[in-house]
N, CA and C atoms as a LAMMPS dump frame, in Angstrom:
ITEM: TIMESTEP
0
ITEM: NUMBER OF ATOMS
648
ITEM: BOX BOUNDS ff ff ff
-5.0000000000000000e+02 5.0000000000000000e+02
-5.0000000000000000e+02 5.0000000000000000e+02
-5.0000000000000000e+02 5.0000000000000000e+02
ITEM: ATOMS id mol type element x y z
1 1 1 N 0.839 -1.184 0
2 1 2 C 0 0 0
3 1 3 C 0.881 1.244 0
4 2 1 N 0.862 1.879 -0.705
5 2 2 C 0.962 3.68 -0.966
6 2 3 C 0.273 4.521 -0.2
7 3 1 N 0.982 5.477 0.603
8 3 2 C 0.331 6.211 2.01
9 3 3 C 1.137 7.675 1.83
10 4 1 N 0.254 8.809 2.422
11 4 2 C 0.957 9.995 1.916
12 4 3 C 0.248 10.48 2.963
13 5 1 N 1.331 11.193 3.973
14 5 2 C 0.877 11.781 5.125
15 5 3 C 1.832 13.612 5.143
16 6 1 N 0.793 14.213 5.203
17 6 2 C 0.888 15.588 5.122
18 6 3 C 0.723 16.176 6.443
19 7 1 N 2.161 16.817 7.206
20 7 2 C 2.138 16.934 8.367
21 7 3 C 3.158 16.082 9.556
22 8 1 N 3.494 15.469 8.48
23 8 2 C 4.361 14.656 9.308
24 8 3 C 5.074 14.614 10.858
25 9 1 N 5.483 16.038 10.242
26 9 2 C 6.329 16.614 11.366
27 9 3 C 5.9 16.236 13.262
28 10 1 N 4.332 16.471 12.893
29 10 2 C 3.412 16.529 14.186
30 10 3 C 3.671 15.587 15.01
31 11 1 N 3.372 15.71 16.054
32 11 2 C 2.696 14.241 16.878
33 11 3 C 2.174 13.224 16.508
34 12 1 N 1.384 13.639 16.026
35 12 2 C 0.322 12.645 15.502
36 12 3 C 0.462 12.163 14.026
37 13 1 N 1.137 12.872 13.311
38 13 2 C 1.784 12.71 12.359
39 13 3 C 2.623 12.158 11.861
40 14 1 N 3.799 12.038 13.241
41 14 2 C 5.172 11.154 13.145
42 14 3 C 4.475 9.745 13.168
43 15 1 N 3.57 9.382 14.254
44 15 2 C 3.186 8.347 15.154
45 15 3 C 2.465 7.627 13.557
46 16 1 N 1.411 8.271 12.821
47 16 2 C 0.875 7.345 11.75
48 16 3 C 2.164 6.91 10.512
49 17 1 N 2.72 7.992 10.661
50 17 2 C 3.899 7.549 9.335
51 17 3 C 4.989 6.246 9.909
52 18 1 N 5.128 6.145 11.253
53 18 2 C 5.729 4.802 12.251
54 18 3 C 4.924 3.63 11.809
55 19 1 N 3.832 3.988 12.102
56 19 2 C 2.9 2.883 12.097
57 19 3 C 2.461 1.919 10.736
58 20 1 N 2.393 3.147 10.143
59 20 2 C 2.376 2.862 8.714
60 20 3 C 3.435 2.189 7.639
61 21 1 N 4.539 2.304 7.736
62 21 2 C 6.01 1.83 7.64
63 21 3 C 6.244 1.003 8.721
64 22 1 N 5.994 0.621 9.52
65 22 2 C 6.436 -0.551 10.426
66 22 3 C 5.022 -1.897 9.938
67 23 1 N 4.194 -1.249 9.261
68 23 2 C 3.245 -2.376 8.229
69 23 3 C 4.445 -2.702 7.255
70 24 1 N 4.7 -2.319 6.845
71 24 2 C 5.327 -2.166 5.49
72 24 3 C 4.77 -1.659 4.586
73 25 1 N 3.916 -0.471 4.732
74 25 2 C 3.534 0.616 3.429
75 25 3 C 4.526 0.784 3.216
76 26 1 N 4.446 1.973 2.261
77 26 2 C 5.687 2.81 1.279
78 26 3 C 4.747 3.877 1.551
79 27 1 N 5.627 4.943 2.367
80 27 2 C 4.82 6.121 3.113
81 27 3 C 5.828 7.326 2.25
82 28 1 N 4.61 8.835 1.582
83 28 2 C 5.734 9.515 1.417
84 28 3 C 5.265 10.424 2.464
85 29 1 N 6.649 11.395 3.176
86 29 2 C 5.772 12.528 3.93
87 29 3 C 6.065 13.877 3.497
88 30 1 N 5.226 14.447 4.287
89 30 2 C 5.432 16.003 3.69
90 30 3 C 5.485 17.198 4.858
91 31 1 N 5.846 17.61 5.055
92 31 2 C 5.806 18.768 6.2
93 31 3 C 6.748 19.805 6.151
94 32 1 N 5.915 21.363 6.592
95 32 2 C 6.646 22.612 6.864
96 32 3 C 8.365 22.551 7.599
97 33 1 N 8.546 21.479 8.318
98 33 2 C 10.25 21.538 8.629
99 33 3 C 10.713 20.855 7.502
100 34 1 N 10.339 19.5 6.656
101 34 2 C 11.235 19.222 5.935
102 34 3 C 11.107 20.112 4.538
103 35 1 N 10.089 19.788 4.075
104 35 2 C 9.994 20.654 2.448
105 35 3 C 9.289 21.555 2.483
106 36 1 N 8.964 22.486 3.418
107 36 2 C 8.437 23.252 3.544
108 36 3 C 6.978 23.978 3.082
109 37 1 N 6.822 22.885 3.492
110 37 2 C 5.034 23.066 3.177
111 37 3 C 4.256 24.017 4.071
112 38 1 N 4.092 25.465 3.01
113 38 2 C 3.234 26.297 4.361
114 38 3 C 1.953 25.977 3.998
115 39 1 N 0.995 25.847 4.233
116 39 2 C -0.475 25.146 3.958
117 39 3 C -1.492 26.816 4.148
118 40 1 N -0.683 27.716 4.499
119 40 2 C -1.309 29.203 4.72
120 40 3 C -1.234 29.751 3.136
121 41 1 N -0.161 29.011 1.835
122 41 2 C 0.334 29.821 0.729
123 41 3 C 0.192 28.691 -0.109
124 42 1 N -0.954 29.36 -1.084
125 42 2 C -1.146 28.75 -1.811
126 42 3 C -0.433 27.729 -3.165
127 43 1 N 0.732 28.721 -3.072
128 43 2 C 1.637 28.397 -4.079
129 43 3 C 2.459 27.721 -3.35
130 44 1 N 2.844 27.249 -2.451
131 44 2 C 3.278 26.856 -1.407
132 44 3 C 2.882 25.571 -1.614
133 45 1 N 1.576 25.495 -1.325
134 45 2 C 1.004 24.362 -1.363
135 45 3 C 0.868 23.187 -2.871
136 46 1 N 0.389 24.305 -3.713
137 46 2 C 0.645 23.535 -5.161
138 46 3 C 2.036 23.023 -5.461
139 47 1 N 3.233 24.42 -5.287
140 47 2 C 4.569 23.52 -5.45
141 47 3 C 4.668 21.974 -5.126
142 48 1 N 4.584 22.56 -3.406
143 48 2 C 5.212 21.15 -3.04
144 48 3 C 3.682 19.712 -3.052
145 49 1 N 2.26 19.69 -2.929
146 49 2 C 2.148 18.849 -3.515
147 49 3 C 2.492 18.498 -4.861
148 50 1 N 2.43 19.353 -5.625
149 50 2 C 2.835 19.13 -7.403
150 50 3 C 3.913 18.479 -7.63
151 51 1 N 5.026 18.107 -6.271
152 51 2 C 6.212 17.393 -6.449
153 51 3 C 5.795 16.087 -5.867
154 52 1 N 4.934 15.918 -5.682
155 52 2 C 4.813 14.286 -5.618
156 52 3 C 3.707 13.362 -6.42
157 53 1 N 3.575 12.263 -6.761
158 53 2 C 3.192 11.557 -7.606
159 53 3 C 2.357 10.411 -6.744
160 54 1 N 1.246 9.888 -7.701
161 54 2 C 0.167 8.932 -6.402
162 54 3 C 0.196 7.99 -7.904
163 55 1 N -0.943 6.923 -7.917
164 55 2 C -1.592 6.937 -6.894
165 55 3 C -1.59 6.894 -5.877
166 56 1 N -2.363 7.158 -4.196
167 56 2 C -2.068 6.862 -3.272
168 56 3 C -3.11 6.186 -2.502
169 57 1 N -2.669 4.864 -2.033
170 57 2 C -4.453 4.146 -1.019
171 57 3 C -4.886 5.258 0.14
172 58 1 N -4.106 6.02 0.554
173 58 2 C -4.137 6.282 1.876
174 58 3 C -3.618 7.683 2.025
175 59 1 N -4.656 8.957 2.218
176 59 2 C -3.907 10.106 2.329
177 59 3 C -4.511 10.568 4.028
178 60 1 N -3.505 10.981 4.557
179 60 2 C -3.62 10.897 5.56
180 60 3 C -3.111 12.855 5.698
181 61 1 N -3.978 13.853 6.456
182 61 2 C -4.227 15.02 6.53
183 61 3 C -3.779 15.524 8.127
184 62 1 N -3.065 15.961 8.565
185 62 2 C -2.884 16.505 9.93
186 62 3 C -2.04 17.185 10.696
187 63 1 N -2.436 18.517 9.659
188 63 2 C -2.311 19.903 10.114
189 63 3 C -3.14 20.555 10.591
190 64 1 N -2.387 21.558 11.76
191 64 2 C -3.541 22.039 12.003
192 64 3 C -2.883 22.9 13.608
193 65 1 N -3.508 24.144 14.294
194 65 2 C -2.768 24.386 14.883
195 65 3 C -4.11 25.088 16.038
196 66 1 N -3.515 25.568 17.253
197 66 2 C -4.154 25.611 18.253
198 66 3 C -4.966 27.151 18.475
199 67 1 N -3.996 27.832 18.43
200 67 2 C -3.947 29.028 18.845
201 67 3 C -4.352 29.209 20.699
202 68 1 N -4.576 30.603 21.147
203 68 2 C -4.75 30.854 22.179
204 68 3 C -6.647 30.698 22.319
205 69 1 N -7.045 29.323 22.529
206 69 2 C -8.613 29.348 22.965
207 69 3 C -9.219 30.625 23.623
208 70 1 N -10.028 31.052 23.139
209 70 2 C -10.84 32.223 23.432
210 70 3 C -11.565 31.628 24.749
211 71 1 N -11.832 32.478 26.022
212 71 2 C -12.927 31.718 27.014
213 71 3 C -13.951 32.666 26.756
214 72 1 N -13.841 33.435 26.073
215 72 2 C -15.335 34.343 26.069
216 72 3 C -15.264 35.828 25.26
217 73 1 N -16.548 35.805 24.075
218 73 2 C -16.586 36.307 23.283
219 73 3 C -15.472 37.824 23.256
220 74 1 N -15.22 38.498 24.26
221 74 2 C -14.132 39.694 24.42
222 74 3 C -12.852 38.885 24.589
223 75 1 N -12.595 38.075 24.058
224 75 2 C -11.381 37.887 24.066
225 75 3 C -10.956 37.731 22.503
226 76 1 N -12.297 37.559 21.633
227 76 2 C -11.943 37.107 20.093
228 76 3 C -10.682 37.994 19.803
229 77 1 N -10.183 37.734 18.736
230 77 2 C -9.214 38.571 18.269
231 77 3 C -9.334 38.824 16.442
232 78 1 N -9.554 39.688 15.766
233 78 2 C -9.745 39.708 14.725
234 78 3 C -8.477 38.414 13.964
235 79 1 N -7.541 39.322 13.884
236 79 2 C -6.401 38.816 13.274
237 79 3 C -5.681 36.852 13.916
238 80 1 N -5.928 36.811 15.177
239 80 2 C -5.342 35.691 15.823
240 80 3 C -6.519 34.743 15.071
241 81 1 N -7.696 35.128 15.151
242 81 2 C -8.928 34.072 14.342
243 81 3 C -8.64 33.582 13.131
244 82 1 N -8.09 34.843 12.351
245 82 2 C -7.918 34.382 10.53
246 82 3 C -6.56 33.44 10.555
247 83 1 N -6.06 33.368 11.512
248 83 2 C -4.347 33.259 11.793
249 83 3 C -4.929 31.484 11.805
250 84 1 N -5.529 30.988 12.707
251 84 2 C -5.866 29.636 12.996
252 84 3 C -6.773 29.225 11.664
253 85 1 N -8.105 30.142 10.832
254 85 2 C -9.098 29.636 10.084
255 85 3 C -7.982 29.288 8.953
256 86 1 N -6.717 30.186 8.361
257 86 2 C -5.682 29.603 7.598
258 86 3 C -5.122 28.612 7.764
259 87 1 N -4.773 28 8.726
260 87 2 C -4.334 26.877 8.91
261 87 3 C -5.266 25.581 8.847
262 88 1 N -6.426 25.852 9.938
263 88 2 C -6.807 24.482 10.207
264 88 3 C -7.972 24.116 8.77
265 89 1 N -8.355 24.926 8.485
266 89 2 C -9.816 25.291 7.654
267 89 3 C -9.374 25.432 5.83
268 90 1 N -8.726 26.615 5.429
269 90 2 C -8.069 27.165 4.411
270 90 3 C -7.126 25.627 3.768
271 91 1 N -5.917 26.012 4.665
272 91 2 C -4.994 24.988 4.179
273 91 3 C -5.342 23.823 4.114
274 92 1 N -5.863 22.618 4.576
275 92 2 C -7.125 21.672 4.572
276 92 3 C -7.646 21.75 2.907
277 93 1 N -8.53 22.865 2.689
278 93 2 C -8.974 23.434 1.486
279 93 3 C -8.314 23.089 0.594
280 94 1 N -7.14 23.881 0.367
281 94 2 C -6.205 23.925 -0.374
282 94 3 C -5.173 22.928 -1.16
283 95 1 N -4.961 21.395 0.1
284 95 2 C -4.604 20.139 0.148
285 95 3 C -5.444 19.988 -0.797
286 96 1 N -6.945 19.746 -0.201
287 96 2 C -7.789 18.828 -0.759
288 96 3 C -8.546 19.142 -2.699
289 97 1 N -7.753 20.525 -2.867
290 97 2 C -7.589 20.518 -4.431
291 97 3 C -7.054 19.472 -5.083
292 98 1 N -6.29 19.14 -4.373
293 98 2 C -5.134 17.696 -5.089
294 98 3 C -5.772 16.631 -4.937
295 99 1 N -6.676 16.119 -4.449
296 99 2 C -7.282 14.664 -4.354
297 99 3 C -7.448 14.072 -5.806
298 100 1 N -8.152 14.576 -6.582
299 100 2 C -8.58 13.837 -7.778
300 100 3 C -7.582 13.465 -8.562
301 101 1 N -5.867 14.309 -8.42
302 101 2 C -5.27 13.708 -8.83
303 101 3 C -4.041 12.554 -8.033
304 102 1 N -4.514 12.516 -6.791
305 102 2 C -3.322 11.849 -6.066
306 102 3 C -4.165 10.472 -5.642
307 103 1 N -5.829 10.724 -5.801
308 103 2 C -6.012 9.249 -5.44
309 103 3 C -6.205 8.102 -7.292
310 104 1 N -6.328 6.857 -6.506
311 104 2 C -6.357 5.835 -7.502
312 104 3 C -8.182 6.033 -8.206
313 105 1 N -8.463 6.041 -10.048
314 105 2 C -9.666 6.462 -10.067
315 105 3 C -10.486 5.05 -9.959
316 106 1 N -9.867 4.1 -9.465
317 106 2 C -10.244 2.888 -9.413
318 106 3 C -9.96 1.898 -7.773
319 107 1 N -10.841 1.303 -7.119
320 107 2 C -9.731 0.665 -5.991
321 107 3 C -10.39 1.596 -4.792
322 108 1 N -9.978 0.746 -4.041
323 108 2 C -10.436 1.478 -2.548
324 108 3 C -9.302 2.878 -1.748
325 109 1 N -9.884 3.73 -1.66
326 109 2 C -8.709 4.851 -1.389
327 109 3 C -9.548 5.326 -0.154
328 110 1 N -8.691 5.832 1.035
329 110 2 C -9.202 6.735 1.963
330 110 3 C -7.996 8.42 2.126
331 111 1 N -8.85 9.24 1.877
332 111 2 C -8.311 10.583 2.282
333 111 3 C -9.018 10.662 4.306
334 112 1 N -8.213 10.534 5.138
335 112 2 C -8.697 10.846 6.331
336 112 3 C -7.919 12.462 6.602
337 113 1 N -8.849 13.242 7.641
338 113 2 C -8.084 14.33 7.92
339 113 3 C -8.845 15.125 9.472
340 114 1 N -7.46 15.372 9.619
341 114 2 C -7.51 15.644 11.116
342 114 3 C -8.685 16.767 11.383
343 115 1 N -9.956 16.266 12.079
344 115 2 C -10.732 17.289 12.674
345 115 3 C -10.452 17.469 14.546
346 116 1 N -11.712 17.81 15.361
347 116 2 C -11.551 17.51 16.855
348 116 3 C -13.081 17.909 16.836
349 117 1 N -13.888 17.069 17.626
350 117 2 C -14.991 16.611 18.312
351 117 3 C -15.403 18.07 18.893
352 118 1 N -14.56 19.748 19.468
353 118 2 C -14.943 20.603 19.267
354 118 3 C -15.325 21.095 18.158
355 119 1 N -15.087 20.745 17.349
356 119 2 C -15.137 21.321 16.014
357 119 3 C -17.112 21.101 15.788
358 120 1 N -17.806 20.269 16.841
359 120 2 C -18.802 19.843 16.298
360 120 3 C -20.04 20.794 16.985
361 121 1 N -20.558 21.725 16.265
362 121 2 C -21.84 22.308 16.625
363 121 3 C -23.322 21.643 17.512
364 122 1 N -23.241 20.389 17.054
365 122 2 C -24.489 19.846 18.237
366 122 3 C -23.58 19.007 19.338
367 123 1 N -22.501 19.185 19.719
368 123 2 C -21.973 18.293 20.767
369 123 3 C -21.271 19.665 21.397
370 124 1 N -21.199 20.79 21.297
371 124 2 C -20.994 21.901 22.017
372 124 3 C -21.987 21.937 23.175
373 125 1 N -21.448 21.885 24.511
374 125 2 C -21.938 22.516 25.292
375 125 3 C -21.636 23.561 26.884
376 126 1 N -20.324 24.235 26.023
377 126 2 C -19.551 24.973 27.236
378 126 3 C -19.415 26.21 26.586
379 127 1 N -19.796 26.501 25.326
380 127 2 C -19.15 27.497 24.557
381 127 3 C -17.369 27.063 24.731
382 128 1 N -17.259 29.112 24.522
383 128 2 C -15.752 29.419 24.355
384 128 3 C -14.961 28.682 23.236
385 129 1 N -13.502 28.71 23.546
386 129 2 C -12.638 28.048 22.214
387 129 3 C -13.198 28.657 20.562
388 130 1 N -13.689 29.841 20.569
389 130 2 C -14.281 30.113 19.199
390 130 3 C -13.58 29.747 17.744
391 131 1 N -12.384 30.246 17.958
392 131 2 C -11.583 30.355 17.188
393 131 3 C -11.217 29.033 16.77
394 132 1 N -10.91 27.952 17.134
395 132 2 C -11.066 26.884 17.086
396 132 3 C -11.737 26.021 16.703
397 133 1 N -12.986 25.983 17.621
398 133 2 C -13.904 25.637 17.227
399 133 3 C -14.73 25.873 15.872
400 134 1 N -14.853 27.04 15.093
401 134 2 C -15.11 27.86 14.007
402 134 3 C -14.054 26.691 12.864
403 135 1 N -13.144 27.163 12.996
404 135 2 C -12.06 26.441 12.255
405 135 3 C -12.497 25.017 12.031
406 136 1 N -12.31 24.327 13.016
407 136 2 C -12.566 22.96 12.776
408 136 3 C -14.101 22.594 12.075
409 137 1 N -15.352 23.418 12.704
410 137 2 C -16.306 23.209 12.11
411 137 3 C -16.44 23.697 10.56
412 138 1 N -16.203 24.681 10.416
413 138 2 C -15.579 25.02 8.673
414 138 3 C -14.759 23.706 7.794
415 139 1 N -13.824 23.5 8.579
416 139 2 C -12.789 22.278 7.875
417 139 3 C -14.046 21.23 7.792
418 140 1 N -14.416 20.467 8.687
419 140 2 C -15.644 19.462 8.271
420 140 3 C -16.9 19.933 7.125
421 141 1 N -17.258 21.136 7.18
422 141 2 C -17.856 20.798 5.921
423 141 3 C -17.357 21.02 4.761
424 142 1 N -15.402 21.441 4.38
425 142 2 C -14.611 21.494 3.169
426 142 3 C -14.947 19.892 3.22
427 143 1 N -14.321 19.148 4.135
428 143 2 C -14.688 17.761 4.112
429 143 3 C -15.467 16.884 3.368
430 144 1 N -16.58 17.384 3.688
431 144 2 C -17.516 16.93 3.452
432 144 3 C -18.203 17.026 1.93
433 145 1 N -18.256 18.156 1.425
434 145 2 C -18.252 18.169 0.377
435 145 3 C -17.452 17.809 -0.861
436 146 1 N -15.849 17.835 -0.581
437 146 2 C -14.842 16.859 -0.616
438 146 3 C -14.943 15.57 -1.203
439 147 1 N -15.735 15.053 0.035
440 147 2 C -16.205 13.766 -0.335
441 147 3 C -17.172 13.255 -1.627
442 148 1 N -18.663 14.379 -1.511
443 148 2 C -19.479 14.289 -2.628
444 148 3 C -18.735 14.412 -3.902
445 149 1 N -17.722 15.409 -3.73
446 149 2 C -16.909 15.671 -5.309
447 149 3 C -16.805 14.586 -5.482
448 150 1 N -15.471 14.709 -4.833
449 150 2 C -14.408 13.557 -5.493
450 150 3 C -15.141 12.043 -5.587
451 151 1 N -16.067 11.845 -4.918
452 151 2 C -16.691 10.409 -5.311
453 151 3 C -17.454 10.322 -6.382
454 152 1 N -17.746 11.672 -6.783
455 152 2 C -18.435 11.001 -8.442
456 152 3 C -17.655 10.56 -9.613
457 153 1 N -16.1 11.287 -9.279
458 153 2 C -15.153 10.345 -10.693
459 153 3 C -14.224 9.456 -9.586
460 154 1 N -14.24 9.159 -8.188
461 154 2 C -13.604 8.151 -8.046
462 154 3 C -14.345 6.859 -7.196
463 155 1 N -15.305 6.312 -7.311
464 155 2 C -16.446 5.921 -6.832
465 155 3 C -16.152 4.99 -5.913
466 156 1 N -14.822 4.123 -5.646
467 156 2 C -14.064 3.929 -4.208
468 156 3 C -13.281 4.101 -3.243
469 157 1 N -13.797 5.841 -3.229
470 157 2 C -12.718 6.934 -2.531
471 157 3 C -13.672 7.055 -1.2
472 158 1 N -12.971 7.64 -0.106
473 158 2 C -13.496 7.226 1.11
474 158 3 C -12.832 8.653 1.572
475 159 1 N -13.616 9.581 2.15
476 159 2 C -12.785 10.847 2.478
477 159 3 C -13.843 11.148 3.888
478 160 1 N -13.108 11.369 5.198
479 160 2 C -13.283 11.716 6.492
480 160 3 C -12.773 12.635 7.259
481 161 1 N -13.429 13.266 8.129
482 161 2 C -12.939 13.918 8.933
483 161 3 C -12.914 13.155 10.521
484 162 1 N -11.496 13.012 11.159
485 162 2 C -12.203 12.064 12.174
486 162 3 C -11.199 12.806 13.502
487 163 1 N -11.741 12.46 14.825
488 163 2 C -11.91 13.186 15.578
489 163 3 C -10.652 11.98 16.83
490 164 1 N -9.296 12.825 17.149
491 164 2 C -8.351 11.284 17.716
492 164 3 C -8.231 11.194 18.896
493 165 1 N -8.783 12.407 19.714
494 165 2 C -9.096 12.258 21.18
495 165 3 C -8.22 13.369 21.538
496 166 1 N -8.106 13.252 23
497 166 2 C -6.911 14.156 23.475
498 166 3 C -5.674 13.367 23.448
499 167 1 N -4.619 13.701 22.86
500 167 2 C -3.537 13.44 22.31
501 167 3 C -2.445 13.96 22.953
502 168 1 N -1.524 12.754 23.57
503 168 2 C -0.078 13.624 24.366
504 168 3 C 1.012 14.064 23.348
505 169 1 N 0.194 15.555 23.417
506 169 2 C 1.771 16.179 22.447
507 169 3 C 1.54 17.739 22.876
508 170 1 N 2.516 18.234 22.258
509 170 2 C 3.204 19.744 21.942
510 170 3 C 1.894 20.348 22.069
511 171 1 N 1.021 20.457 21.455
512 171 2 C -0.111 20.829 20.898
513 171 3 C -1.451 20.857 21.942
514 172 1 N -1.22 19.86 22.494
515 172 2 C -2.66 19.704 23.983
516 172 3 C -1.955 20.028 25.246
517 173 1 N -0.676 20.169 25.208
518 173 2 C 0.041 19.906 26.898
519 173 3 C -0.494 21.192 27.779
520 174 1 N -0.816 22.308 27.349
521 174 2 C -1.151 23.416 28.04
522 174 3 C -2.85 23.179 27.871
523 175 1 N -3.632 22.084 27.587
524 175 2 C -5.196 22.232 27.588
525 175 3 C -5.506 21.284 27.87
526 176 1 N -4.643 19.739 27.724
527 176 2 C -5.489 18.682 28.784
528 176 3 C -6.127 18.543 29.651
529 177 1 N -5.701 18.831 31.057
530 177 2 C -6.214 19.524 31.849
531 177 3 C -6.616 17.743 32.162
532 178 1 N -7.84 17.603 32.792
533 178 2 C -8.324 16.594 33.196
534 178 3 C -8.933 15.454 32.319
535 179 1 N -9.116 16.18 31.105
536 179 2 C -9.328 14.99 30.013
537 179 3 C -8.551 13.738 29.624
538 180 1 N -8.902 12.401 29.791
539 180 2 C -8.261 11.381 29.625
540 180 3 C -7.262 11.621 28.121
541 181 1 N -6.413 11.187 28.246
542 181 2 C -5.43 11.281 27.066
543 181 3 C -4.867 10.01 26.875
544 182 1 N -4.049 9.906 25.158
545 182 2 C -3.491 9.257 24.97
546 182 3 C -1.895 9.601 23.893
547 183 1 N -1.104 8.652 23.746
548 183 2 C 0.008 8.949 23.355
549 183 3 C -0.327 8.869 22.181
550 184 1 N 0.442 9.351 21.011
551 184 2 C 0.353 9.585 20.113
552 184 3 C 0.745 8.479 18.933
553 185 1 N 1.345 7.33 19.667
554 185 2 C 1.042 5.843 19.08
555 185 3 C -0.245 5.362 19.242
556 186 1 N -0.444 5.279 20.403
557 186 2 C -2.121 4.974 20.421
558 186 3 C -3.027 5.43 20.012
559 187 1 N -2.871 6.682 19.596
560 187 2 C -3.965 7.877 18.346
561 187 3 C -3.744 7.391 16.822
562 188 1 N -2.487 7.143 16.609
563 188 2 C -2.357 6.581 15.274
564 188 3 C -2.387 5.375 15.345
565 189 1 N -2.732 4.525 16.278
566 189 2 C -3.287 3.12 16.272
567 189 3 C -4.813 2.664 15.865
568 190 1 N -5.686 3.928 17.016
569 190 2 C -6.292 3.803 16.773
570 190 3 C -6.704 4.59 15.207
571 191 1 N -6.781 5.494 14.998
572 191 2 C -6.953 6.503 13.478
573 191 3 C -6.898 5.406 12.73
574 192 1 N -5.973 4.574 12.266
575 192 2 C -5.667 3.656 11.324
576 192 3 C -6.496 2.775 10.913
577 193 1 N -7.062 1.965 12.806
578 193 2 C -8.362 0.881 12.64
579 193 3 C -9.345 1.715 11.772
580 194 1 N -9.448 2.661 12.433
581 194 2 C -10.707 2.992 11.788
582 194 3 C -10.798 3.192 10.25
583 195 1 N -10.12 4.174 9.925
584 195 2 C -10.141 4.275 8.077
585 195 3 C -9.354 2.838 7.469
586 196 1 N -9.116 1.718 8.691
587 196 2 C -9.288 0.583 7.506
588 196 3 C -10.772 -0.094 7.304
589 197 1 N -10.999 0.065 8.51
590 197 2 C -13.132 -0.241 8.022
591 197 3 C -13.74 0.192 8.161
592 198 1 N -13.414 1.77 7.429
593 198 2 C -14.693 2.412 6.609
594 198 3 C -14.879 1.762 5.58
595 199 1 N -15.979 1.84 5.101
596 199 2 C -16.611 1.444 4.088
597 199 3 C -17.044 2.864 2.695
598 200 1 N -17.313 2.895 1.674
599 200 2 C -17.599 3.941 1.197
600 200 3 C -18.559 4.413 1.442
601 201 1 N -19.891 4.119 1.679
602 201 2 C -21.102 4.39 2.702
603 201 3 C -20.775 5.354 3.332
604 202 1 N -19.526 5.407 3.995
605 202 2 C -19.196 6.317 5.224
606 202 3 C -18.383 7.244 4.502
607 203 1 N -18.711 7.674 3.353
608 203 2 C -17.681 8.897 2.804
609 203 3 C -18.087 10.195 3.355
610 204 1 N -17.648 11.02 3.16
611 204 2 C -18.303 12.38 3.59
612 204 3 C -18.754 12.717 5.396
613 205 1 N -18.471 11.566 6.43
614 205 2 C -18.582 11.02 7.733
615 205 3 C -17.365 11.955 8.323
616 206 1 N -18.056 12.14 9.461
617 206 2 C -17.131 12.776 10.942
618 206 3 C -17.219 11.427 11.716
619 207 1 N -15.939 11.132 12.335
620 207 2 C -15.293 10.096 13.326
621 207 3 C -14.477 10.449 14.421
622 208 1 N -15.215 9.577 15.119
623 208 2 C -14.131 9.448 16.426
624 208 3 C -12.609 8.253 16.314
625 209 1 N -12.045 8.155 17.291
626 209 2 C -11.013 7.269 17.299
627 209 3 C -11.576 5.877 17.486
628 210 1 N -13.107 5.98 18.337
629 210 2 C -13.295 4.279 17.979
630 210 3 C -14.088 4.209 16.826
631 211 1 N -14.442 4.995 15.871
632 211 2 C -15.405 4.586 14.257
633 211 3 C -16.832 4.918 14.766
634 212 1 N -16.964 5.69 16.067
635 212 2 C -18.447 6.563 16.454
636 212 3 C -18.65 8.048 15.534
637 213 1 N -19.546 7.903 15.135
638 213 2 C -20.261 8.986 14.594
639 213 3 C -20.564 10.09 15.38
640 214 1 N -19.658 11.609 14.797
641 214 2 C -19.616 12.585 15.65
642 214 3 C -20.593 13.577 15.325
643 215 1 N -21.686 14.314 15.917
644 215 2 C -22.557 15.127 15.137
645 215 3 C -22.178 16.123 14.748
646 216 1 N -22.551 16.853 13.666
647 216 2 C -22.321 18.222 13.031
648 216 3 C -22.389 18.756 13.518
């Protein structure tokens, strides 16, 4: 299997490209420290996907960045908001121009990509985190529609947004807080089960780390 993980660099990122190569895929990766993938620049983005070649079974999405969580509407920040919707939302976008040509137009393919369970409008119930939250819920419906595309010329393409829990890295260590966590082998352990049994049925689907259905 052929696997192409964008983001590498991450936590969660390193941990699926391990996992994935210790199968014995043939993994390529891509990330802002090595080839400099800014996912904020567009041309940026075309370069360096435009330097790699698919088909690929398995595109694997997970960028994406935190910012300073808002606890309440006077704290928004004009500029710090657009700063995160570029990254997590935009760049996402921007990737997912390339699908039609990086997946197989034949054959079972999954594009998975990193959302978070805040990101979800009917499972909100604390407010705050706007900025964030906004972002991620935006990125799920690029997602989503994503999916409707690209499945009418590739009709065993499988594209998700899925949701990996709280995750021990760089990225959660100042917001865990009391939420159960896990390491970032065990996020790409689990991530993996799951987009191996999806089914195409489940294209255009928000996921959790155990294959639960997350609401919009």
């Amino acid at each position: 299997m052929k696997a192409l993980v964008i983001g590498a660099s991450g936590g969660i990122g390193q941990a699926v490209t391990q996992a994935l190569r210790y199968s014995g895929d043939e993994v390529v990766t891509l990330s802002r420290s090595a080839e400099g993938l800014d996912v904020t620049d567009a041309g940026s983005v075309d370069a360096v996907l435009g330097g790699v070649s698919g088909p690929f079974d398995v595109i694997f999405v997970a960028v994406g960045v935190l910012g300073t969580p808002e606890k309440s509407l006077d704290a928004i920040d004009a500029g710090a908001m657009a700063e995160v919707m570029a990254v997590n939302a935009i760049g996402p976008a921007l990737i997912l121009r390339h699908l039609p040509r990086l997946l197989p137009r034949s054959g079972r393919s999954v594009c998975a990509v990193l959302s978070a369970r805040v990101g979800s409008i009917g499972d909100n119930r604390i407010g705050g985190w706007y900025s964030y939250r906004a972002s991620k819920a935006a990125l799920n419906q690029i997602v989503h529609g994503a999916a409707i595309e690209v499945g009418r010329s590739h009709k065993d393409s499988i594209v998700v947004a899925l949701h990996p829990g709280t995750v021990q890295t760089a990225f959660t260590a100042e917001y865990a807080g009391r939420h159960k966590t896990v390491t970032a082998q065990e996020a790409a352990g689990n991530l993996l089960g799951v987009t191996g049994g999806l089914t195409v049925e489940q294209s255009g689907g928000f996921f959790d780390y155990a294959g639960a259905v997350v609401p919009w």
